[in-house]
Backbone as CSV, one residue per row, in Angstrom:
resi,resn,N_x,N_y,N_z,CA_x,CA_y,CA_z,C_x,C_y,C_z
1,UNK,0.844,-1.177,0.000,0.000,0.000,0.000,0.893,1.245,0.000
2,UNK,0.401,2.114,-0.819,1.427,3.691,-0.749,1.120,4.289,0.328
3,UNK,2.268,4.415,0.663,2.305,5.325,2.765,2.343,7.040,1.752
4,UNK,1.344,7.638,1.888,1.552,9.312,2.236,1.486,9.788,3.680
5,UNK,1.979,10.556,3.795,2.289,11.383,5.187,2.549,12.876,4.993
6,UNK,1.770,13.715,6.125,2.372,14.323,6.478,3.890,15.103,6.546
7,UNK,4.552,15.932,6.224,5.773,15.656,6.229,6.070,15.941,7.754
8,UNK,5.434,16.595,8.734,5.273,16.697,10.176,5.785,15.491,10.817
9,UNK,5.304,14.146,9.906,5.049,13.113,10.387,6.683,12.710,10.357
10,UNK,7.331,13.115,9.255,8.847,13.166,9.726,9.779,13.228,10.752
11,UNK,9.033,13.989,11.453,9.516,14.656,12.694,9.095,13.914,14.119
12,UNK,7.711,13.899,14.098,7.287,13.384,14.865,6.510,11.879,15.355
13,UNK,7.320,11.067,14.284,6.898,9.777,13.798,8.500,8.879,13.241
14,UNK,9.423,9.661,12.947,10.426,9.220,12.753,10.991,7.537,12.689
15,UNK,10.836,6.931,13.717,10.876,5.527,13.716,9.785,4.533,12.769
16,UNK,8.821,5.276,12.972,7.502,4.655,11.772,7.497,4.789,10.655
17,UNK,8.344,5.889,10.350,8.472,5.918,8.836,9.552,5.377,8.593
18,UNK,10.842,5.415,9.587,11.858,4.668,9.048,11.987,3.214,9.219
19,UNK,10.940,2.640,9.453,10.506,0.785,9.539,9.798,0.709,8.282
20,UNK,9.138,2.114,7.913,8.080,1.242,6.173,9.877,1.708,5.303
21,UNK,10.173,2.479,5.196,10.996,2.541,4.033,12.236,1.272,4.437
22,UNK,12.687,1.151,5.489,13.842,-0.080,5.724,13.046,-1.326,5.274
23,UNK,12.044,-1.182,5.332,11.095,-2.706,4.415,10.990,-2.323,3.319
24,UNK,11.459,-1.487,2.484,11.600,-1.529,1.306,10.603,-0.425,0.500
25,UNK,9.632,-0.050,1.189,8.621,1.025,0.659,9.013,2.482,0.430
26,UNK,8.957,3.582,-0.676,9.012,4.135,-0.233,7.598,5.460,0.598
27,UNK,7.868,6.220,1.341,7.002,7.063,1.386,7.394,8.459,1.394
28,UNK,5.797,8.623,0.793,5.272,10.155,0.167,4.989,11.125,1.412
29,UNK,5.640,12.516,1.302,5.126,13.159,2.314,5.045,14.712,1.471
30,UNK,3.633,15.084,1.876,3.313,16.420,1.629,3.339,17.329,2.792
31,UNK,2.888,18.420,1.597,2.947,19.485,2.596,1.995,20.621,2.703
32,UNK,0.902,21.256,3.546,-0.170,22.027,3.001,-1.223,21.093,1.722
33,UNK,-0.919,19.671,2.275,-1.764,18.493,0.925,-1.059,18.493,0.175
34,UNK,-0.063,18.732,-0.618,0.181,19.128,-2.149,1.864,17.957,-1.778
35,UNK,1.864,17.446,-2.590,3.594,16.500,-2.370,4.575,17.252,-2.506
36,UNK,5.379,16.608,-1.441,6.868,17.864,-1.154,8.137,16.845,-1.611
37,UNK,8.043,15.423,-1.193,8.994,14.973,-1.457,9.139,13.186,-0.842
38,UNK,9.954,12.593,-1.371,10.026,11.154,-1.103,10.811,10.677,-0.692
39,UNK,10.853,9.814,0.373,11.836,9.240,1.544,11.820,7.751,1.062
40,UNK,13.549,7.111,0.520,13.903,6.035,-0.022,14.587,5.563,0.979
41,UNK,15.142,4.374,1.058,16.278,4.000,2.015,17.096,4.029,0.999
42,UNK,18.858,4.070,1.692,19.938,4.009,0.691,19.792,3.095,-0.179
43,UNK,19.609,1.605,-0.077,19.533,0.721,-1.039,18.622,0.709,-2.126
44,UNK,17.385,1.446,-1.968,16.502,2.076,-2.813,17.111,2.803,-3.900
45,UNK,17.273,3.511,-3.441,18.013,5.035,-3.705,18.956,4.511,-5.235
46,UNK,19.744,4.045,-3.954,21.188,3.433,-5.060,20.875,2.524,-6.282
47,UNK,19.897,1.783,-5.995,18.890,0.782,-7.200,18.656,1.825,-8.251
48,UNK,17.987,2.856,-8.370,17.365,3.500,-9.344,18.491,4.139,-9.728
49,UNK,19.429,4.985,-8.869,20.487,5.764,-9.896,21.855,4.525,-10.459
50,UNK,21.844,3.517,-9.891,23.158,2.691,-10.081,22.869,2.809,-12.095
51,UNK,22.107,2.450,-12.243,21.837,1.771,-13.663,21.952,3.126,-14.664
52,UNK,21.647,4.214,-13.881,21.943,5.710,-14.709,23.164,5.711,-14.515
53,UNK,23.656,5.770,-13.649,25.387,6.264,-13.752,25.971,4.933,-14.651
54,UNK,25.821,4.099,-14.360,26.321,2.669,-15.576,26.204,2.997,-17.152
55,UNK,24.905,4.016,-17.420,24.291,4.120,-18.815,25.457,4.754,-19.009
56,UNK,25.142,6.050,-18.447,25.711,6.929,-18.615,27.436,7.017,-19.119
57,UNK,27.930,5.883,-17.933,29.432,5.763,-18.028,29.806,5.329,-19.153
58,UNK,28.928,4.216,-19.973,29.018,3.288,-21.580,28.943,4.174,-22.037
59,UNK,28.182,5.402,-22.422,27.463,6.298,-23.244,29.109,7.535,-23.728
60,UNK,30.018,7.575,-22.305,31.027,8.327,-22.584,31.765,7.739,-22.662
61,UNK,32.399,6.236,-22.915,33.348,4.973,-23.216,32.669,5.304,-25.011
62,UNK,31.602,5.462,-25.510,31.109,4.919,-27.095,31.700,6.046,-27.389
63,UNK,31.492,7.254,-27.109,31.432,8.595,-27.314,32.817,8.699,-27.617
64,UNK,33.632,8.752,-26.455,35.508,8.877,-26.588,35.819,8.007,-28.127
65,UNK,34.987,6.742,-27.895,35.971,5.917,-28.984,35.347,6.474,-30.567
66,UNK,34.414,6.723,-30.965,34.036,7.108,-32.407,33.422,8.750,-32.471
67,UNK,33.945,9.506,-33.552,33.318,10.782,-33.902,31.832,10.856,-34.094
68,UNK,30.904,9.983,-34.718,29.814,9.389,-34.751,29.122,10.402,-33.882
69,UNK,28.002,10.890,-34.298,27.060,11.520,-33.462,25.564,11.027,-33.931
70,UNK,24.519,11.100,-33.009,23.258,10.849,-32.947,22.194,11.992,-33.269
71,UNK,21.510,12.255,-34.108,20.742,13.764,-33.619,19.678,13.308,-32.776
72,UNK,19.100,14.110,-31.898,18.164,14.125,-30.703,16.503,13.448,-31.403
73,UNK,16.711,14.288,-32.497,15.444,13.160,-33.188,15.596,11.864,-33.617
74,UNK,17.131,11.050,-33.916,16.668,9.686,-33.585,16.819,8.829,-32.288
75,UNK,17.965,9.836,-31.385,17.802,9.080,-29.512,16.290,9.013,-29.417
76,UNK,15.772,10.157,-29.216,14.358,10.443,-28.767,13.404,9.266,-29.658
77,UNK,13.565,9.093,-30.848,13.018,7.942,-31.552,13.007,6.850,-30.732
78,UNK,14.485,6.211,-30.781,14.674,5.284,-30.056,13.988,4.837,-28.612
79,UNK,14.588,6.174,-28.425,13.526,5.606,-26.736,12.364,5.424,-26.434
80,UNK,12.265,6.050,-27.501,10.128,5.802,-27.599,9.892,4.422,-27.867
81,UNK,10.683,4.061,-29.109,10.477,2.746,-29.212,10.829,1.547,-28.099
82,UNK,12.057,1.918,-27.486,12.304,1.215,-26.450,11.586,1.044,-25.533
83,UNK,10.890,2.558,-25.132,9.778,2.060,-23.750,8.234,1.690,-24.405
84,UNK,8.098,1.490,-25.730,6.793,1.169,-25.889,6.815,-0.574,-27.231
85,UNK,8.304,-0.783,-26.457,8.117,-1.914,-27.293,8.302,-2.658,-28.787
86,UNK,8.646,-1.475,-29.190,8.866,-1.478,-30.568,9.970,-1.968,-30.888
């Protein structure tokens, strides 16, 4: 289930929120209702950016080795196709 909170609840709940995210969840906390921001645990965290900094690192290994350039209209192609399967 998605935990929203309070972001108050940060403060004054501290151990409760840090038992749902150490189980792996993360949670949502607003502010005035409206979302302010999201509380990951490190291993979370590190999951979602590990695989960007990896892209990323190949992306300037291809780059160094060939003059070769891409224009933004066929990356952007690509990725469309990539996230929809094509």
């Amino acid at each position: 289930m998605i935990q929203i909170r309070p972001v108050s609840d940060l403060r004054n709940k501290f151990p409760e929120i840090e038992s749902i995210v150490n189980n792996g969840s993360p949670v949502y906390l607003t502010k005035n209702g409206y979302g302010a921001m999201v509380v990951l645990s490190l291993e979370e965290y590190a999951s979602l950016t590990d695989s960007v900094e990896m892209k990323l690192d190949e992306a300037d290994r291809q780059a160094a080795a060939t003059n070769a350039r891409l224009s933004h209209e066929t990356v952007f192609s690509r990725a469309r196709n990539a996230v929809h399967g094509k």
